[in-house]
VOPAGU-2260 file (C-alpha; in pm, 1 decimal, decimal comma):
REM VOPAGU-2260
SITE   aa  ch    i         X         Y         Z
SITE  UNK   A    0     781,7   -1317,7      54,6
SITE  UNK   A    1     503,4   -1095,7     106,8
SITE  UNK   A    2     243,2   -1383,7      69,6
SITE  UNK   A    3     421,2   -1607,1     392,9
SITE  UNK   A    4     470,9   -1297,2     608,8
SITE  UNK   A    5     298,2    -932,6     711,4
SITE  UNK   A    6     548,5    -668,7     603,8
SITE  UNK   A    7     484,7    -321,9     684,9
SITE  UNK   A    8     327,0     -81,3     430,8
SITE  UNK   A    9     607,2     119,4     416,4
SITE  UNK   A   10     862,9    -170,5     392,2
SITE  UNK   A   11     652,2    -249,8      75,7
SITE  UNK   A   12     681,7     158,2     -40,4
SITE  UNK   A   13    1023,0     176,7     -36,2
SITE  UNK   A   14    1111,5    -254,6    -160,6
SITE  UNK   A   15    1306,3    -211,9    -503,4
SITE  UNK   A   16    1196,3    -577,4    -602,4
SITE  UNK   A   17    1003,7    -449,4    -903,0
SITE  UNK   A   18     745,5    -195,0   -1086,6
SITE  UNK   A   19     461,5    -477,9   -1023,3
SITE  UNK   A   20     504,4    -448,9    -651,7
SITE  UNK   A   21     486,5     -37,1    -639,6
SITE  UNK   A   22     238,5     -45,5    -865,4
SITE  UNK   A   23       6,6    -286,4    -673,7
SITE  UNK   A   24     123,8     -84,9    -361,0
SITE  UNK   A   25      12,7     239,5    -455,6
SITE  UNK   A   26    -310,9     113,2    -600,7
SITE  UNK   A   27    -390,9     -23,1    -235,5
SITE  UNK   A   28    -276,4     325,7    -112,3
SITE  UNK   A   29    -480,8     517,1    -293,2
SITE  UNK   A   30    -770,3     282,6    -223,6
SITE  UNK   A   31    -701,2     307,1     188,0
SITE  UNK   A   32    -712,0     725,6      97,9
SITE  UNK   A   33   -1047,9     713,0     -88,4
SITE  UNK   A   34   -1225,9     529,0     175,7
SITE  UNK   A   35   -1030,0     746,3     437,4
SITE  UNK   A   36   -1194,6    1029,1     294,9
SITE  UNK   A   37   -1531,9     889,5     189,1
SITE  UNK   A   38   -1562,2     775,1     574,3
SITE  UNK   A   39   -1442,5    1149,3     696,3
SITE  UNK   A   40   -1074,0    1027,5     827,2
SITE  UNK   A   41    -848,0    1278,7     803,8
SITE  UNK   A   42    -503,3    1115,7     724,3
């Protein structure tokens, strides 16, 4: 599961194991891109 072991951001993008998990996924994308660009870090 994703609690026991690291998996990959994009492993967790493209996992079909539910709505929950792309929803929680994007929200933590979209965070990582608003502190990208508050900080100045082009993606």
């Amino acid at each position: 599961t994703i609690d026991s072991e690291p998996v990959p951001l994009g492993s967790l993008v493209e996992d079909d194991g539910g709505d929950e998990l792309h929803i929680s996924t994007k929200v933590v994308l979209a965070d990582k891109r608003l502190a990208d660009s508050i900080e100045g870090i082009p993606l």
